[in-house]
N, C-alpha and C positions, 0 to 999 in steps of 0.2 A: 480590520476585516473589510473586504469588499462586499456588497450586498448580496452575492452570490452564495457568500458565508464562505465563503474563503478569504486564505490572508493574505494582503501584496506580499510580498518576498522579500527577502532579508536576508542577512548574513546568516542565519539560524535554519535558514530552510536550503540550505544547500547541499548536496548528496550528501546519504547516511542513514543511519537506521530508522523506524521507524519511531516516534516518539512524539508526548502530547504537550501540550501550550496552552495555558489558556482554556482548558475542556476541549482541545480541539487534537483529533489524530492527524500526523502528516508522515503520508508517504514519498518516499523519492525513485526514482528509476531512471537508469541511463542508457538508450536504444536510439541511436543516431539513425536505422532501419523500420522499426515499428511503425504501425501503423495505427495502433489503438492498444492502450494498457490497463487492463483494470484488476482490480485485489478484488478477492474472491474467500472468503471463510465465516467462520463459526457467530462472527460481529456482525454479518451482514447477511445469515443463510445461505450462506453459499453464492449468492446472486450478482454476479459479473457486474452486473445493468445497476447495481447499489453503488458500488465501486470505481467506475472510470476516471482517470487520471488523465490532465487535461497535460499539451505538448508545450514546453517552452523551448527556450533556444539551444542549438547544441545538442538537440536530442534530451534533454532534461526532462523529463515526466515527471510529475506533482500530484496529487492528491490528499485534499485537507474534509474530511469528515468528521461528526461529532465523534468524541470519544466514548468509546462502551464503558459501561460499569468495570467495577476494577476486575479482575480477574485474568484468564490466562485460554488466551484464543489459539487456536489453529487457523493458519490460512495459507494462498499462494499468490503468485501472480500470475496472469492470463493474458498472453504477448497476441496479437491478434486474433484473436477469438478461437486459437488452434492447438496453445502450447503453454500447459501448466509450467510454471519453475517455480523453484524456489526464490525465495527475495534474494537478490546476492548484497544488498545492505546486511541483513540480518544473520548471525550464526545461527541460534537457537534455532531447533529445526527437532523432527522425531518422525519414525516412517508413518507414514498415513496408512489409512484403513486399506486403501486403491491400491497400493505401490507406491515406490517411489516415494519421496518426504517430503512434510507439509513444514512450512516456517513457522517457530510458536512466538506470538509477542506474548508477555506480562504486562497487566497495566495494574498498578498499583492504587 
């Protein structure tokens, strides 16, 4: 882990769903355009500014957070501060309260 409490990068962490390590969540996202990516749900209240996903090369976007208690979240992702999507890593998904549908992780 770096001091920041993130993990340098590995083989493990390269595009794909979300999933934990270690007590640790890791998101991926791939926007070669983006300008700021952050996860936004049920894990973190909803709050963007909990969630931003820092830029590596190629447009690779990462995000490594504690993991929540086990259970089964809602969330999305929030591509410049403008434009909810769904994860396109993850299938699991169900329509949201708002419209439109929310991606669900399970963590076990």
């Amino acid at each position: 882990m770096t001091d920041s409490g993130g993990m340098e990068p590995s083989g493990e962490d390269e595009y794909g769903p979300p999933r934990v390590r270690n007590g640790r969540l890791l998101f991926t996202y791939r926007d070669e355009f983006a300008r700021r990516v952050s996860v936004t749900g049920e894990f973190n209240g909803w709050n963007p500014s909990l969630g931003q996903f820092s830029r590596g090369e190629g447009g690779m976007w990462r995000l490594d957070i504690a993991a929540p208690a086990p259970g089964r979240y809602r969330y999305k992702l929030l591509v410049d501060d403008t434009k909810y999507i769904q994860d396109p890593t993850h299938t699991a998904s169900e329509p949201g309260p708002f419209g439109g549908y929310d991606s669900v992780l399970t963590i076990d």
